[in-house]
C-alpha positions as MATLAB code, in Angstrom:
seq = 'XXXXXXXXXXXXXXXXXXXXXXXXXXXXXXXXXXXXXXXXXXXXXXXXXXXXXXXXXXXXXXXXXXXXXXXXXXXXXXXXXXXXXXXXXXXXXXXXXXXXXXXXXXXXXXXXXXXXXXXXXXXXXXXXXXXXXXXXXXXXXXXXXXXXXXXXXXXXXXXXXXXXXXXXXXXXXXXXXXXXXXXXXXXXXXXXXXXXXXXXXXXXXXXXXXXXXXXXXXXXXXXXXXXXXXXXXXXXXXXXXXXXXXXXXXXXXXXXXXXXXXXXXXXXXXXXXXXXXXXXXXXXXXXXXXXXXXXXXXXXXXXXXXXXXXXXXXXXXXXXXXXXXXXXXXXXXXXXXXXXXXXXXXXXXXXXXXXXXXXXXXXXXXXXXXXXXXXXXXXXXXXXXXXXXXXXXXXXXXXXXXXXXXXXXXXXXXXXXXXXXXXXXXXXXXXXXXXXXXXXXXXXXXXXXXXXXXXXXXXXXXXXXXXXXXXXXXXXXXXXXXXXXXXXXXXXXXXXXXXXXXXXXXXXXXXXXXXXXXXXXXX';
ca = [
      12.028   28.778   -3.465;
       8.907   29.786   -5.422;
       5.765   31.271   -4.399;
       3.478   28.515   -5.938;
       4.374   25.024   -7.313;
       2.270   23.434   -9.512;
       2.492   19.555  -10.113;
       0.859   18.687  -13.596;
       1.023   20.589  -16.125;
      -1.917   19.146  -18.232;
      -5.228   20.873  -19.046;
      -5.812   22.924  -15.832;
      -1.677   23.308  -14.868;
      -1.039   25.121  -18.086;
      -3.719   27.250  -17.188;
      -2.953   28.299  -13.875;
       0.826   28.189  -14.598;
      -0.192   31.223  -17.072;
      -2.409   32.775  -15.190;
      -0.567   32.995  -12.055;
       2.591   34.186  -13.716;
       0.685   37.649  -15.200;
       2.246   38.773  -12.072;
       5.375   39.281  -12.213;
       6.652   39.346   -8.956;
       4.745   35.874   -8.008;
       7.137   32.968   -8.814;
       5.694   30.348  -10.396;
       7.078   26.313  -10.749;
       5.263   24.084  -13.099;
       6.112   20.533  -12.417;
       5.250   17.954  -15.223;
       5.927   14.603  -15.418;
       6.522   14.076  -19.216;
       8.582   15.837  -21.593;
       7.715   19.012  -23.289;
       4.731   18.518  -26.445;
       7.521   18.733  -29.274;
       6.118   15.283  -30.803;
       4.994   16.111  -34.209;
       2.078   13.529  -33.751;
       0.239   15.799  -31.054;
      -0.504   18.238  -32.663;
      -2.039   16.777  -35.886;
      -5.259   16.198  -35.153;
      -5.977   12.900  -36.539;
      -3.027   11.260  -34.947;
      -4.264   11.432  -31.324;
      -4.476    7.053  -31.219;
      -1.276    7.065  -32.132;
       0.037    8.365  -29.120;
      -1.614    5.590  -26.639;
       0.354    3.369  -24.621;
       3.526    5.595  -25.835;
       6.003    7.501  -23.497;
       3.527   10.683  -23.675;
       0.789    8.136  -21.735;
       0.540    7.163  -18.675;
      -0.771    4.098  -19.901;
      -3.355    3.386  -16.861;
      -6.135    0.314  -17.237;
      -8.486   -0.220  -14.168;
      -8.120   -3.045  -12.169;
     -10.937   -5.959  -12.503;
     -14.231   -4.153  -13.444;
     -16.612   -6.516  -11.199;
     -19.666   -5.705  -12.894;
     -17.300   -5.915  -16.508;
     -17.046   -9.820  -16.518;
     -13.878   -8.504  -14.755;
     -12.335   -7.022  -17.579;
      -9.871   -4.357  -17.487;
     -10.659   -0.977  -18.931;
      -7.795    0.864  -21.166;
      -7.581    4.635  -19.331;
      -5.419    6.740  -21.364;
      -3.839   10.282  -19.786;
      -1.520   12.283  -21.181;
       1.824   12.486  -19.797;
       3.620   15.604  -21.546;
       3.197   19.149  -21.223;
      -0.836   19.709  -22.037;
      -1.742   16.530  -20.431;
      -4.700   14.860  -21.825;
      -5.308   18.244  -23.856;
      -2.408   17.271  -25.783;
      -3.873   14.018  -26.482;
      -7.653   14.335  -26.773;
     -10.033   14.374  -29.857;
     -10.442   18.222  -29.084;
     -14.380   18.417  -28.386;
     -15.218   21.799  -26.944;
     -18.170   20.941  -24.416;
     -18.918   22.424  -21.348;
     -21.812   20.166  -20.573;
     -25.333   21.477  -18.867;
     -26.326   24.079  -16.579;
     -27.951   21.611  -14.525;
     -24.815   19.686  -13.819;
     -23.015   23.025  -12.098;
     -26.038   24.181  -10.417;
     -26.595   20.821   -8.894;
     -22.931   20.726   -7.352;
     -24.549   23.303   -5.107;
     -21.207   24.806   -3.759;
     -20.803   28.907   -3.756;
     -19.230   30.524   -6.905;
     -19.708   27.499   -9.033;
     -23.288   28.215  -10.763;
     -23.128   27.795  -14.054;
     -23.840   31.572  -14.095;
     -21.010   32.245  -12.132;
     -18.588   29.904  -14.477;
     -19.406   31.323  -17.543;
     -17.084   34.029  -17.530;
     -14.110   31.736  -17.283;
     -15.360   29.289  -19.797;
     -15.493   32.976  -22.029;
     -12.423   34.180  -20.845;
     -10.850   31.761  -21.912;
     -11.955   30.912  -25.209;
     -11.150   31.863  -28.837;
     -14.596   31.382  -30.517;
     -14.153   31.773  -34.538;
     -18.040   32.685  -34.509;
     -17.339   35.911  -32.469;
     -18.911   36.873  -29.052;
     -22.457   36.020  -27.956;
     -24.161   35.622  -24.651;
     -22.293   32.171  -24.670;
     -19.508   32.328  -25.989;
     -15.736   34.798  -25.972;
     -13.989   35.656  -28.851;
     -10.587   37.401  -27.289;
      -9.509   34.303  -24.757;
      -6.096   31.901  -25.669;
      -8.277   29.049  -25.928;
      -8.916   28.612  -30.131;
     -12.417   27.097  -30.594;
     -13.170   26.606  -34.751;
     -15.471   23.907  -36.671;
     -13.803   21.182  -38.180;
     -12.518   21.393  -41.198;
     -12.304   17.231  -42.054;
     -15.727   16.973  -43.905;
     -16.077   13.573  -44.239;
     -19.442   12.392  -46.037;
     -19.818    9.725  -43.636;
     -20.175   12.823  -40.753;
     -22.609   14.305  -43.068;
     -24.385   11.582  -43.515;
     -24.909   10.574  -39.801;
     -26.335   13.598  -39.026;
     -29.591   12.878  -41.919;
     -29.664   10.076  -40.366;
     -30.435   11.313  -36.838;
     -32.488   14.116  -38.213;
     -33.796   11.110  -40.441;
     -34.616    9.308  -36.765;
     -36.600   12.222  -35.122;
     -33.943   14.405  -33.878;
     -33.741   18.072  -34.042;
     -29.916   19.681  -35.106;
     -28.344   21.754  -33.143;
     -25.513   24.149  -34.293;
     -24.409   25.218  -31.121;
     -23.997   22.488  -28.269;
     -22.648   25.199  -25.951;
     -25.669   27.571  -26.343;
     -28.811   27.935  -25.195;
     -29.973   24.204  -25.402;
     -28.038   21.103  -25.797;
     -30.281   18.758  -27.368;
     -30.197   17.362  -30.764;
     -27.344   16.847  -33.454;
     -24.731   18.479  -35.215;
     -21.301   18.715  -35.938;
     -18.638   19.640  -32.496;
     -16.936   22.773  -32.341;
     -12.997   21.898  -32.028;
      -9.920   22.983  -30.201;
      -8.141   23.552  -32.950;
      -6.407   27.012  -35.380;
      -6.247   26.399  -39.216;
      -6.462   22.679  -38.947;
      -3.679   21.873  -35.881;
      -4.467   21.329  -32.324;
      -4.697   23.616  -29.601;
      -4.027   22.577  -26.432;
      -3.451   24.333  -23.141;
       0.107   24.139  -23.800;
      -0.175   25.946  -27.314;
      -2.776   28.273  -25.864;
      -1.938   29.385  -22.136;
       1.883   28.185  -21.461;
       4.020   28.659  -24.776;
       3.323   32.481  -25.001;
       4.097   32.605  -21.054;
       7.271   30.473  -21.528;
       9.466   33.962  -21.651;
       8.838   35.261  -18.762;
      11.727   35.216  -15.862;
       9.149   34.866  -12.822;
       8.065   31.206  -14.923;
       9.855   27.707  -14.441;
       9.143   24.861  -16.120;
      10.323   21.800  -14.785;
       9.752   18.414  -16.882;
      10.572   14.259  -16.534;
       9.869   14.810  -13.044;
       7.410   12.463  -11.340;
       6.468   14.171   -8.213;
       6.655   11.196   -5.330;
       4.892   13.433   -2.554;
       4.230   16.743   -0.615;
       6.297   17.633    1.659;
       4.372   19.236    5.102;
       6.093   21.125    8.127;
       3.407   20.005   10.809;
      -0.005   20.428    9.032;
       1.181   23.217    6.238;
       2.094   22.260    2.622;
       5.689   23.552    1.868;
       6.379   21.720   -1.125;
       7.154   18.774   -3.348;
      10.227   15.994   -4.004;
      10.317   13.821   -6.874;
      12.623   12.013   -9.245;
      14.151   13.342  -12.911;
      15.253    9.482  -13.608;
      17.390    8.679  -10.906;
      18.065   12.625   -9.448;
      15.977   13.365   -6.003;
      14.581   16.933   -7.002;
      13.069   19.346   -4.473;
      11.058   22.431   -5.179;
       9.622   24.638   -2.185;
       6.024   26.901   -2.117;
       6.847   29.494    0.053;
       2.575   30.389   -0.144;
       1.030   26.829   -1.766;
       1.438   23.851   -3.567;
      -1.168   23.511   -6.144;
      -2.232   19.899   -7.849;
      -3.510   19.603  -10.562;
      -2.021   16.107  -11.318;
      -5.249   14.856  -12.614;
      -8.262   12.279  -11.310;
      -5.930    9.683  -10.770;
      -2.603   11.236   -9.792;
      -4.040   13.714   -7.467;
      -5.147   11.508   -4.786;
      -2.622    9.339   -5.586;
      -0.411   12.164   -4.796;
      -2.591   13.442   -1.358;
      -2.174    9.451   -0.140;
       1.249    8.885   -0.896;
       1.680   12.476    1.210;
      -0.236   11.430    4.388;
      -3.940   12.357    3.569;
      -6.464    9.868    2.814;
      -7.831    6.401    4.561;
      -5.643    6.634    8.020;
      -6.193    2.766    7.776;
      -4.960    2.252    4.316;
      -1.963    4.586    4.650;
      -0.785    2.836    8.216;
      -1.355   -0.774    6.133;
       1.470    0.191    3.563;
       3.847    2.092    6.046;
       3.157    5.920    5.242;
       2.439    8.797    7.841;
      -0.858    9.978    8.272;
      -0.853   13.847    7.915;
      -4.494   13.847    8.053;
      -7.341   10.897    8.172;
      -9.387   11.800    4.931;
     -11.277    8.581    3.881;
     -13.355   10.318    0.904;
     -10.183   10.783   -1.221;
     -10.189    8.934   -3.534;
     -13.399    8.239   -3.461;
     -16.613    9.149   -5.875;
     -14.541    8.448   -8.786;
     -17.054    8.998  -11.992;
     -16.330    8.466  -15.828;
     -18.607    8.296  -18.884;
     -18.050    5.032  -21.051;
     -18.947    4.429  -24.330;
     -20.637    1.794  -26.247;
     -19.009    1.802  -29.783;
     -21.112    0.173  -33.068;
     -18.312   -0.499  -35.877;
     -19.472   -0.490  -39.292;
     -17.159   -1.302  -41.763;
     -17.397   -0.902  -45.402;
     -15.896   -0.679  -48.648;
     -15.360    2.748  -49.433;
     -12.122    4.236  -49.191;
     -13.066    7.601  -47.233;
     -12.223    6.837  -43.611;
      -9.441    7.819  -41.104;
      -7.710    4.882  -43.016;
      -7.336    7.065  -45.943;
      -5.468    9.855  -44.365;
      -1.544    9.556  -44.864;
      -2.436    9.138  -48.713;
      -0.431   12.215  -50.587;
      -2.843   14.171  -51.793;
      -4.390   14.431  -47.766;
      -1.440   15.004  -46.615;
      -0.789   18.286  -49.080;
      -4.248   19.169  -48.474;
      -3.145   19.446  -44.954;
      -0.526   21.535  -45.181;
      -1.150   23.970  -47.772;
      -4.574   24.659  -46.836;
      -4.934   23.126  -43.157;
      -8.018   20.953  -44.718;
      -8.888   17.202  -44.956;
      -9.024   13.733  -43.016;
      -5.852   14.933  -41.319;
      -7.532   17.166  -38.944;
     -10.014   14.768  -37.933;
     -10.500   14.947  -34.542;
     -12.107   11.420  -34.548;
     -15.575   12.254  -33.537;
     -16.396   15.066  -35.455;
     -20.250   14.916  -35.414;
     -22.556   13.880  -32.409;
     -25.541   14.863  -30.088;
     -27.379   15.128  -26.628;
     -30.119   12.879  -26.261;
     -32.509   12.329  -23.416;
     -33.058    8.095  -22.993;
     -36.812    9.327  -21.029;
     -38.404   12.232  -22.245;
     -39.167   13.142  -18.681;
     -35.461   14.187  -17.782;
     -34.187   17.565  -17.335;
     -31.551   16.705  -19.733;
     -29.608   14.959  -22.084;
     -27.945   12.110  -20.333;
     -26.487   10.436  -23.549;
     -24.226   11.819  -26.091;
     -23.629   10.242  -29.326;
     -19.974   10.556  -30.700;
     -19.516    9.444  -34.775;
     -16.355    8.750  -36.068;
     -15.282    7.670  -39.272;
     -12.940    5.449  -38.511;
     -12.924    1.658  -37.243;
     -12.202    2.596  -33.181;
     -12.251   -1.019  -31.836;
     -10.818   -2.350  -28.812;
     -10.726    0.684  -26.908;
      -8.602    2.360  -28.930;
      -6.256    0.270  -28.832;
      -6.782   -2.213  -32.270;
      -5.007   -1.174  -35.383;
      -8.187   -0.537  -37.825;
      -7.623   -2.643  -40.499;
     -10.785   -1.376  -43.053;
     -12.837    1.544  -43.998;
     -15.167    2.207  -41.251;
     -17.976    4.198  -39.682;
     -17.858    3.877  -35.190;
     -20.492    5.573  -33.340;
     -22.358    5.135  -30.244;
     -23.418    6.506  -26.903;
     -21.986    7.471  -24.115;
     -23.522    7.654  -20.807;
     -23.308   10.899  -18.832;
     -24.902   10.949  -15.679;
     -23.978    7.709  -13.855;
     -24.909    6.549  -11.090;
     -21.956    3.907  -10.454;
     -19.258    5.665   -8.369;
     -15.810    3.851   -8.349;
     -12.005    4.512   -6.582;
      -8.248    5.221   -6.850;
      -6.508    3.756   -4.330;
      -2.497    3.041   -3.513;
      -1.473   -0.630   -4.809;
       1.738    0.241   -3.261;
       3.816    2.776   -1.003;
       5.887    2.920   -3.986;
       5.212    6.373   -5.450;
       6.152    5.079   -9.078;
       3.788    2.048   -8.894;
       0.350    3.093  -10.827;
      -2.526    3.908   -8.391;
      -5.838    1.008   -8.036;
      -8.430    2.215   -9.756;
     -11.459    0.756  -10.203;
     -14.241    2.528  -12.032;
     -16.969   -0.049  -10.671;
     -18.592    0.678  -14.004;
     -22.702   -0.611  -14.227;
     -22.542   -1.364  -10.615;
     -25.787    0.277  -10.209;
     -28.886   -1.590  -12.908;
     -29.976    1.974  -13.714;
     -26.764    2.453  -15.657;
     -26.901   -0.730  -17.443;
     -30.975   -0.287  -17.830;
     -29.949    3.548  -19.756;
     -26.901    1.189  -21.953;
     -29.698   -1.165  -23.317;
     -32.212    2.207  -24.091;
     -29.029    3.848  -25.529;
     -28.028    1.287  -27.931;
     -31.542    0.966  -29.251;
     -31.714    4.739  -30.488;
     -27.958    3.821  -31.472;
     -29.098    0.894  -33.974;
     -32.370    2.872  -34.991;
     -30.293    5.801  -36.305;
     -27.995    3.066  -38.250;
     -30.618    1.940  -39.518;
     -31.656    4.944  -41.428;
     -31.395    5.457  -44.972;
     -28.562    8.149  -45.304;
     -26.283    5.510  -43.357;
     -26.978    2.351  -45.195;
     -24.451    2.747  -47.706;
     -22.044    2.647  -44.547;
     -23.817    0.194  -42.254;
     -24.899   -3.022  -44.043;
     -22.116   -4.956  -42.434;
     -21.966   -4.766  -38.669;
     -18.725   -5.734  -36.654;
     -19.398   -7.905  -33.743;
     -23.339   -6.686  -33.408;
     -25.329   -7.645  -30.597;
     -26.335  -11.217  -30.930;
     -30.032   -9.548  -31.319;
     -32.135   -6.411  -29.930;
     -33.240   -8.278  -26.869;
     -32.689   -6.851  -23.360;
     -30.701   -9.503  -22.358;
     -28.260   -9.507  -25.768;
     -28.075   -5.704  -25.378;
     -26.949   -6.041  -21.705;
     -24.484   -8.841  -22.954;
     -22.761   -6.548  -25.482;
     -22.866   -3.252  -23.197;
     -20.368   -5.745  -20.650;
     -18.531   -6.813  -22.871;
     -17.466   -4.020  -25.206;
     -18.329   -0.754  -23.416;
     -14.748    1.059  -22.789;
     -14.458    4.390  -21.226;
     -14.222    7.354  -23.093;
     -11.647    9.215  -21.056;
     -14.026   11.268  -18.611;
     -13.016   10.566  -15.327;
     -13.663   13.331  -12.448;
     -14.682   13.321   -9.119;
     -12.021   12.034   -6.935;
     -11.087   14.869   -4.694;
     -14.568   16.160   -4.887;
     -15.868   20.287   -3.439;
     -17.459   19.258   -0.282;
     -15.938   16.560    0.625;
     -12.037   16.600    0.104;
     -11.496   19.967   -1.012;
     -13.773   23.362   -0.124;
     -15.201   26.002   -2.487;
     -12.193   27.375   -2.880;
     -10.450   24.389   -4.049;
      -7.981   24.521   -0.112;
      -7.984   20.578    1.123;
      -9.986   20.856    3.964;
      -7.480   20.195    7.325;
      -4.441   21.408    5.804;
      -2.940   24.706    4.980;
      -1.039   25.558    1.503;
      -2.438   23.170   -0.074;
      -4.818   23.336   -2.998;
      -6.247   20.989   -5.935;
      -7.395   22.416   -9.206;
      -8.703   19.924  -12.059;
     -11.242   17.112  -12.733;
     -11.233   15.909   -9.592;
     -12.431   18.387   -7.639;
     -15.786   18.361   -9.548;
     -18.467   16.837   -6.963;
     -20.256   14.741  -10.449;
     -18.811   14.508  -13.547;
     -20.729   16.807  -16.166;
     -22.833   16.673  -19.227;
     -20.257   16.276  -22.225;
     -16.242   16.096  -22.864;
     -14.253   17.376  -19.630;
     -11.468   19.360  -21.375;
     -13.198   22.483  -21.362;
     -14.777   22.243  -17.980;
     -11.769   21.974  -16.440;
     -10.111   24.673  -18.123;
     -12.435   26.948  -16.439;
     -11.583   25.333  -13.313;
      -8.355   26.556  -13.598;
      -9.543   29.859  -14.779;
     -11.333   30.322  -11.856;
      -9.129   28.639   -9.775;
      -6.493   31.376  -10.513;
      -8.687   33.670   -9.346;
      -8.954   32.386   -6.458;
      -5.335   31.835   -5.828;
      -4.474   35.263   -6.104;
      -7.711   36.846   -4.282;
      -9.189   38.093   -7.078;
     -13.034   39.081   -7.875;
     -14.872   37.225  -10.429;
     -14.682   38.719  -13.962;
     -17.271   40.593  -15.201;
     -19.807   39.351  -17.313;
     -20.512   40.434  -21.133;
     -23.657   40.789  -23.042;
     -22.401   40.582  -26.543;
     -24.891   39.790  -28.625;
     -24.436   36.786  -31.309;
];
């Protein structure tokens, strides 16, 4: 018996596993379905690819996008102790103020979320208005310096757009290089950060290789959780809650396969309704990517990496390709001037990224392109099966609404403008698989056919709707979600830091506790 059991123990699990254990006479069981993040690869940088489609993924793809030519859409998510921190290119965003004063629910203002996106973080610049310097959460620049990084940001400069040094400050607009979860060149994840230091304590268990198959309810109150480690039924009981924070597509996976969701769907397959709840799973939001490969013939990319001298580099001085995040230089960009803010962000990597991720790059190579944050398309997760090891439906419904597909074609023409620009041309002479020409209709073509998410996804067991302001799933009791999914739209940027101060906050809300007070360091 434990006070609170936790299922995932990704980004916002680690967190709240941590947090929630400061006590110590709370007892605390985090529940994770991989192993533990001992794999050398995780935790150099540069080798993040490497882990897709291994045993520390769970290895989703949607089902047939309908507005895709009904293609399926690689969705990578870690499964290991981190999660998806533990697998990510380690972009510190929080996205815009506008995107958490629009979700309109009480305590989640941007103002009001800034102290856990500061308690939590490790800035290397010191404290500011912005930004904390004392949290677990490391936040550095890069330390890669790759000339082709350099040299896409002239360009966009080059193209008419201003820098910006600090994409968590005052203004997100413009260019510049991304601030990094990383320490001296390695990654920092939420394992590293939050749960590794908290591993000690006696009032902490850590249970992993368990795939949770469903919550277990005594009439309408959550009392905990069975799943399989391989072929061993494993029980844990909440004696106050059960917490998920399985993820965007494993947390109303989970809430189905447990009796909550579509009362017709869940009758169809066999499974008890607990309560009808036909918005989860619903809403489902993601930000995809439209990638413009360059390659080229000189011998400074990704590629280049494993050669000796990088590798020494790397481990004498924590320095060099090695810590590469992937996209280590980027910016916010506003497709109509009119908007109240960015809705595209431009991710350059030096490295040939083709096929999702998923193609082994084969030459020296520049990627870039935009991604789309505020879309309108809203997609699902759904059961395929009552089986609570088959994967969940999802369909991301991506470009289902024109407005998204009109924004792709705007996108790709700033895209090709900046490539175009004289610091890149030593790097961009030779397109891969370009659009067939600038037209509308060739733009639209390409978006379809080689747009790929960039592994965003939120929304599914959104405030309002499934879950109330503070994150209880509205008709139950004991039961809580904490992570992507409870965001009503996905935000402004990379989701890795948002959702740590979900959990931040979440914690405090778990154990009844004000919200921190706010600092006015000054930069």
């Amino acid at each position: 018996m434990y006070d609170y059991v936790i299922v995932g123990g990704g980004s916002a699990g680690c967190v709240l596993a941590a947090r929630l254990s400061e006590d110590p006479d709370i007892r605390v069981c985090l529940v994770e379905a991989g192993p533990m993040d001992s794999a050398e690869q995780i935790h150099i940088p540069a080798a993040f690819a490497k882990l897709f489609r291994t045993r520390l993924d769970w290895d989703y793809d949607s089902h047939d996008e309908p507005y895709m030519n009904r293609r399926r859409v690689y969705l990578p998510r870690g499964k290991v102790v981190g999660g998806t921190s533990s697998i990510n290119t380690q972009i510190y965003i929080r996205g815009n103020q506008a995107d958490y004063d629009a979700w309109q629910q009480p305590g989640w203002s941007f103002d009001e979320l800034l102290p856990y996106f500061k308690r939590s973080e490790g800035n290397e610049r010191g404290p500011s208005r912005f930004h904390g310097a004392d949290g677990p959460m490391a936040v550095s620049e890069g330390r890669a310096g790759n000339p082709m990084s350099t040299a896409f940001l002239e360009a966009a400069t080059a193209a008419g757009y201003p820098a910006n040094d600090d994409f968590n400050g005052s203004e997100q607009d413009g260019f510049g290089a991304f601030q990094l979860t990383q320490q001296n060149g390695m990654r920092v994840s939420t394992a590293t950060a939050f749960l590794h230091p908290a591993l000690s304590r006696p009032n902490l268990t850590v249970e992993t290789n368990v795939q949770v198959h469903r919550v277990l309810f005594e009439g309408s109150r959550a009392v905990g959780i069975t799943g399989h480690r391989l072929d061993e039924e494993v029980t844990f009981r909440a004696e106050r809650e059960v917490v998920l924070s399985a993820g965007t597509y494993n947390s109303p996976q989970l809430l189905m396969l447990s009796g909550i969701g579509p009362a017709g769907m869940l009758r169809a397959l066999g499974l008890p309704v607990v309560l009808d709840q036909p918005q989860v799973g619903q809403n489902l939001q993601d930000h995809v990517l439209i990638p413009l490969i360059y390659p080229h013939e000189h011998p400074i990319s990704m590629l280049a990496a494993g050669q000796p001298e990088h590798i020494e580099q790397f481990q004498t001085e924590g320095r060099g390709p090695l810590t590469s995040n992937g996209p280590e230089v980027g910016g916010f960009v506003r497709s109509d001037p009119g908007l109240p803010a960015p809705d595209l962000e431009y991710l350059a990597a030096p490295v040939m990224f083709v096929d999702n991720g998923l193609g082994v790059p084969d030459r020296h190579a520049l990627t870039f392109g935009p991604s789309l944050l505020t879309p309108r398309s809203r997609g699902s997760v759904s059961l395929a099966s009552e089986d609570p090891t088959a994967k969940p439906r999802i369909v991301h419904n991506y470009f289902a609404e024109n407005d998204d597909l009109r924004t792709a074609v705007t996108s790709l023409r700033i895209g090709l403008d900046i490539a175009n620009q004289v610091a890149l041309k030593p790097y961009t002479s030779d397109p891969f698989r370009p659009p067939a020409s600038t037209s509308d209709a060739d733009l639209r073509a390409y978006t379809l056919r080689y747009a790929h998410s960039i592994f965003h996804p939120t929304s599914t067991c959104a405030m309002g709707s499934v879950v109330d302001e503070q994150l209880r799933v509205t008709g139950v009791d004991g039961l809580r979600v904490v992570d992507a999914s409870v965001m009503p739209t996905v935000v402004r940027g990379n989701t890795n830091a948002p959702v740590i101060a979900i959990a931040e906050k979440g914690a405090d809300l778990i154990r009844g506790l004000q919200q921190p007070a706010e600092t006015t360091d000054d930069a």
